[in-house]
N, C-alpha and C positions, 0 to 999 in steps of 0.2 A: 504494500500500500504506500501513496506518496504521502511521507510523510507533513507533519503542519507544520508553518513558518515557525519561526522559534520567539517568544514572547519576551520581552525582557521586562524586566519586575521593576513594578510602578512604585512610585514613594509613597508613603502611607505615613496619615499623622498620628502620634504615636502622645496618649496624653503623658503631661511630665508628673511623676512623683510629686508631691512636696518634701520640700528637706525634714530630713532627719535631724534633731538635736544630736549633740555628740553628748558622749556618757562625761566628758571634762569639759565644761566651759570656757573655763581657762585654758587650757591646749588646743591648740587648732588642728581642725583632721589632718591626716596626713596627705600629700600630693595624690589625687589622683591619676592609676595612669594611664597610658592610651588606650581606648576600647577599642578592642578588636570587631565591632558590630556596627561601626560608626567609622563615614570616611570623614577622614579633614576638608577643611573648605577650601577650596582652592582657593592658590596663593598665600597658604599659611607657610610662614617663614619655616624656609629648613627641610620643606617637603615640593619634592619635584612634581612639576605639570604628568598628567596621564599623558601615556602614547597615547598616539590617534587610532581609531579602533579602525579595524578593517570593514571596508561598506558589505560584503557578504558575508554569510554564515557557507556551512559544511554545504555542498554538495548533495543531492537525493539523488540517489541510484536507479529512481524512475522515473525524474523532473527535474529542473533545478529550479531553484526558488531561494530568494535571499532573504537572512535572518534580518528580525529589524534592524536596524544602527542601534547603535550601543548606546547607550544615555551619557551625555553630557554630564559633568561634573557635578555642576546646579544641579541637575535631575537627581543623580543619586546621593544625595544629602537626604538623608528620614530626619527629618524635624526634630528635635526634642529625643532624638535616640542616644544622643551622647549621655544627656543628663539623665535618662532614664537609668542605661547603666553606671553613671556616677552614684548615682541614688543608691544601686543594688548593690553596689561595690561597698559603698558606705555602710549601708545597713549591717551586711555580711559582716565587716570590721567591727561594729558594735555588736551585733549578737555574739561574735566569739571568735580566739586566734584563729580557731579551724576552719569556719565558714570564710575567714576573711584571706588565711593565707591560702584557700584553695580558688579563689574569687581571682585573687591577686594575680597567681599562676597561671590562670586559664585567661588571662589575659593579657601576661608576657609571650605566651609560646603560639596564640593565635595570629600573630602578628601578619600573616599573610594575608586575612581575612579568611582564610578556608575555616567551615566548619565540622569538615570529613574525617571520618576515621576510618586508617586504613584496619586491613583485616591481617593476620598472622598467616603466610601462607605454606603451608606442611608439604614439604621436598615431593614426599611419598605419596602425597592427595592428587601429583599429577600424571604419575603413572599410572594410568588406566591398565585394570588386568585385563588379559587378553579375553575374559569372558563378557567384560560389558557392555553395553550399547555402543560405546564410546571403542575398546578394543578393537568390536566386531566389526562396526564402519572403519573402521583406518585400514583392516586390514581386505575388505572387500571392495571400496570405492574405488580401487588403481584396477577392476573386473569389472565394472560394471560403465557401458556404454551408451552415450547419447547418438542415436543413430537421424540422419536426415534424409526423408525419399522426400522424391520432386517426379512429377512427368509430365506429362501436356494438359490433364488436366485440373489438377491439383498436387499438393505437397503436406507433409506434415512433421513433427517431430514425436518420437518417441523414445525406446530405453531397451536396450540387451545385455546380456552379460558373455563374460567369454566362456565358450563349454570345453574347448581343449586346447591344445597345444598347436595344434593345425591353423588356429585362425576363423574356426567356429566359431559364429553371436548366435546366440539363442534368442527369439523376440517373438514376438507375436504379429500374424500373417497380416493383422488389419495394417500394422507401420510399413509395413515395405512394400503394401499394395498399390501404391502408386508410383515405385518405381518396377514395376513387372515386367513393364513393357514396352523396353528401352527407355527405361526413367533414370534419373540417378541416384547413387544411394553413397553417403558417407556416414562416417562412424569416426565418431571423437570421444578419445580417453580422459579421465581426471586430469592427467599432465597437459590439454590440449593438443597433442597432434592426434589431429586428422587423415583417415586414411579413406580411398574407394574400396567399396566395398562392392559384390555383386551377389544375388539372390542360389542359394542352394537350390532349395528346392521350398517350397509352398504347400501347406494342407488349412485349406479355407473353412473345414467341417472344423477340425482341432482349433482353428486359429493361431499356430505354431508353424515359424516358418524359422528355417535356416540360412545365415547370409557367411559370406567368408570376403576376408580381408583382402586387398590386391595389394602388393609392394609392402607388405611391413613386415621385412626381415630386420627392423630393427624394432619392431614392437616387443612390448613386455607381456607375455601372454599369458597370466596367472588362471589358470579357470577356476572359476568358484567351486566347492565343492556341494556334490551332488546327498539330501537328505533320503528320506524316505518317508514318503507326504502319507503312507498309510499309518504311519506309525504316530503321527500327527495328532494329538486330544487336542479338545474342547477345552482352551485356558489357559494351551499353552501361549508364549510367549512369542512374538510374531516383531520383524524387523523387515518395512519397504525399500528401499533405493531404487530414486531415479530421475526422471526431467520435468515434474509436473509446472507447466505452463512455459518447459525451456527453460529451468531453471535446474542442470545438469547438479548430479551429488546431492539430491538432497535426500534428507536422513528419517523415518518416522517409525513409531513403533505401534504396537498394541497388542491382541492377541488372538490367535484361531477361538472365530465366534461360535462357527457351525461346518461342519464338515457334510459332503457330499449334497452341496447344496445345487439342484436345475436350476442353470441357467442357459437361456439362447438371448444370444447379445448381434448386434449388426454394427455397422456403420454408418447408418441411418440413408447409404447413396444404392438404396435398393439391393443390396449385396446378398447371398442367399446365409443365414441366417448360421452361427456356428453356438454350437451345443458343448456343455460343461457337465461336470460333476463337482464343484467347484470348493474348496477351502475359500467360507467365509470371514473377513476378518476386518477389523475396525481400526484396522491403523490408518493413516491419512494417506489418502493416495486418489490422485486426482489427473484432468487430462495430460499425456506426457509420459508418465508410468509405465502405461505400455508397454511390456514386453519387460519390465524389468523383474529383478529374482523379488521372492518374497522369504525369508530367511527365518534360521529356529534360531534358540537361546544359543545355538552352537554355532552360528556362522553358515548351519549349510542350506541350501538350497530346496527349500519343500514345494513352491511353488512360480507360477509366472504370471505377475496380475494381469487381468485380461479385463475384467466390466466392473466398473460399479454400479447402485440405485442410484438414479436422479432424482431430485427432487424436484426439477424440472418438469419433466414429464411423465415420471413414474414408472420409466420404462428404464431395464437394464439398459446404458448407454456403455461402449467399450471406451478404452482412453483413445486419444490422438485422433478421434475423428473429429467430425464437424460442429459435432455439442461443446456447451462451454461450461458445462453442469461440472456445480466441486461435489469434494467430501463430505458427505453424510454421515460416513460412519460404516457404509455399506459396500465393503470391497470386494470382489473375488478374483480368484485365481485358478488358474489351472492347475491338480496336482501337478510337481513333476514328474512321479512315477510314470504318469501318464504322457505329461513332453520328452520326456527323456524317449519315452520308446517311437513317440512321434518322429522326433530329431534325429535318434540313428537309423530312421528306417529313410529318412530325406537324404539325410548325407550318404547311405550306403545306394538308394536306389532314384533320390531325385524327384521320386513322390509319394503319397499319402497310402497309406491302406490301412480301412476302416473294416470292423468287426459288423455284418452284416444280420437279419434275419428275414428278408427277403420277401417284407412288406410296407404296405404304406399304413400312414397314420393319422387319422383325423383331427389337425392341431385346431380345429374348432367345438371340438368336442367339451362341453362343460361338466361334465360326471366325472367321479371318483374314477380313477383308473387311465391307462392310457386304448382311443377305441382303432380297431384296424377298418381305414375305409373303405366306404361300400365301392369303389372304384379310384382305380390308381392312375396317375399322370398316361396323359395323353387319351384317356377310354381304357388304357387297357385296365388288365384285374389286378386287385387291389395284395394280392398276394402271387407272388412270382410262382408261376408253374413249377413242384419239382426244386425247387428252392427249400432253405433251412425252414421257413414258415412253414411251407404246404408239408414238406414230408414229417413233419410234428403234429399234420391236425387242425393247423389253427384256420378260421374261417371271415370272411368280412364280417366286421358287426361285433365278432368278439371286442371283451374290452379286457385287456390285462393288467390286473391290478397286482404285481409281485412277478420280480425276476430275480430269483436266489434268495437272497436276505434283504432285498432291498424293495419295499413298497412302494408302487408307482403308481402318482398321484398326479399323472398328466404326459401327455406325449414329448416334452423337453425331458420330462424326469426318463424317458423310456430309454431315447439316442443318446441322449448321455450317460445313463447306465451302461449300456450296449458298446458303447465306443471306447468303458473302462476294460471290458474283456480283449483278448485275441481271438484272430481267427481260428477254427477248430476248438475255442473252449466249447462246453456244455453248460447250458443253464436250464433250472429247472423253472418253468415260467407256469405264473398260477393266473387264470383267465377264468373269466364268467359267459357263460353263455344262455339266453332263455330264462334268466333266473339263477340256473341253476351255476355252482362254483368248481372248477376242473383244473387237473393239473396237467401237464406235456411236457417232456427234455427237448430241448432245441440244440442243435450241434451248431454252431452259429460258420455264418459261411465268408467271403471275405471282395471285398471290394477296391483296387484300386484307381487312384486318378479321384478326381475332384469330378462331379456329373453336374 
């Protein structure tokens, strides 16, 4: 935010004491001595003119705008503030040695007019252990990248981290979508250099896209280390890094809110729609984020934030796109159990392959459950001939509410369950039909390329 002008402090009339009698009549108090609360008046013998103040204040990092001028001499004289404290000073001396010689002292050694007190600073208080917030960032931010695509029709910034050795960025599909197709795409470190970078491979279902670096044989190429986002509870301890709003390295915390949560998130530029299972989590992480790690108490890697809620418009919005919606509080992430396998399946083949069951899904359906529709893209059937569906049993109209252990409470919750398994697993998927409630094992079947 740009900051406010800077105010300089008005004089204020200050009523004066009445004097104090002294405890001896016959002895005259003793010299009062300079208040350090109280400037001289100018041109008091013995005491040099002020510099002349400088006509701006500091700099704003998102405006510039100059601090008022500094007040004139006249100006900052407070009325009656000398005597105020002659008064106090006085009194002190007559109430007692103690009050008066601690009066006295605090007003030799003020002599600057500062009224600040510094703090003791303990050697040991500034070495961060390697396990704190403070640790964790110092030794992850020189891994984590601020990535820039551009093409003909638009551009954005977002956030990746490095996955190996090789010059792998890890990011998320929606940042680099607009250098896909012959756009450009650069990637800048904590240190500032900038490197091109070009696209591995893209999976637009996952939202998980792989880029690699061109000419940086002089990069430092630490890769973050990789967690284990199943192993991930409810309360643990959650660490963002990334670009929110272009704003490279910045730091947030909080904690894994809700695990396995459906989400389908877009870019809001008509794009076909990508499906999560998502680690919810309430650290601050807003447009920019994008593609960056989401971290445990340990530094490693559990996830890749991909959507928050808007408050905007109430719909999951992904970062780096066109919305300009902040933090709520409502993040999510891609396991990376789940990118990670996305990522070496890009870099080993270049593209995506998704865990299939070889039907469609009625995402307008409002009942409990996810329903299979009564007719699938283009006319044809809604369940692929001979495919993992039909050789299970399952029929249009069915609605299936449970795939394994995991209750399905809508057709995002479905694909994104589905797209945590591999190809050739088994699930045991529990469906209603007619009323009545049925079970069938699906061998799920496999799908490559983005359709």
């Amino acid at each position: 935010m740009e900051g406010e002008p800077g105010v300089s402090e008005q004089p204020r009339d200050t009523a004066q004491m009445p004097p104090v009698p002294p405890a001896h009549p016959t002895v005259p108090p003793p010299p009062v001595p300079p208040s350090a609360f109280s400037a001289p008046a100018p041109g008091t013998p013995g005491q040099p003119a002020d510099p002349p103040q400088p006509p701006n204040g500091p700099q704003d990092p998102y405006g510039s705008y100059a601090l008022s001028p500094a007040p004139a001499p006249e100006q900052r004289r407070r009325p009656g503030a000398g005597g105020l404290v002659a008064a106090v000073i006085v009194a002190a001396l007559v109430a007692g040695g103690v009050g008066g010689g601690i009066g006295y002292w605090a007003a030799n050694r003020a002599d600057n007019g500062s009224t600040t007190v510094s703090s003791a600073v303990d050697p040991k208080a500034l070495n961060r252990p390697p396990s704190s917030v403070a640790g964790i960032a110092n030794r992850a931010l020189p891994s984590v990248v601020t990535i820039n695509a551009s093409g003909s029709q638009e551009s954005g910034t977002g956030t990746g981290f490095v996955y190996d050795t090789q010059g792998h960025i890890l990011t998320n599909n929606h940042v680099v979508a607009p250098a896909a197709n012959g756009g450009k795409l650069t990637v800048t470190f904590s240190n500032g250099k900038t490197y091109d970078a070009e696209v591995v491979g893209r999976a637009q279902g996952y939202d998980i896209a792989v880029i690699k670096l061109k000419n940086a044989g002089d990069a430092k190429l630490n890769p973050l280390p990789v967690g284990n986002s199943d192993q991930a509870a409810v309360g643990d301890a959650t660490i963002a890094i990334g670009a929110p709003f272009g704003l490279s390295g910045t730091v947030t915390t909080g904690i894994v809110s809700a695990k396995n949560r459906p989400v389908a998130s877009s870019d809001g530029q008509g794009s076909t729609a990508s499906y999560m299972s998502a680690l919810q989590t309430d650290a601050s992480i807003n447009p920019g984020n994008s593609g960056g790690p989401l971290l445990n108490a340990n530094g490693a890697v559990i996830g890749v934030n991909s959507a928050i809620q808007s408050a905007n418009n109430g719909a999951s919005s992904p970062f780096g796109g066109s919305s300009q919606a902040g933090s709520i509080g409502l993040g999510f992430a891609i396991p990376i159990n789940e990118a990670k396998y996305v990522a070496d399946t890009l870099i080993k083949t270049g593209q995506p392959v998704y865990a299939v069951m070889g039907l469609s899904v009625n995402m307008n359906y409002n009942g409990q459950g996810a329903q299979i529709s009564d007719n699938g893209a283009n006319g044809g059937s809604a369940v692929t001939a001979g495919g993992p569906g039909d050789k299970a049993g399952l029929k249009p109209g069915d609605v299936i509410t449970k795939l394994n252990d995991t209750v399905v409470d809508s057709g995002p919750t479905l694909i994104g369950t589905i797209w945590q398994h591999r190809p050739g697993d088994q699930a045991q998927v529990t469906y209603q039909r007619g009323g009545s409630t049925h079970t069938t094992t699906v061998t799920l079947g496999e799908r490559k390329g983005d359709s």
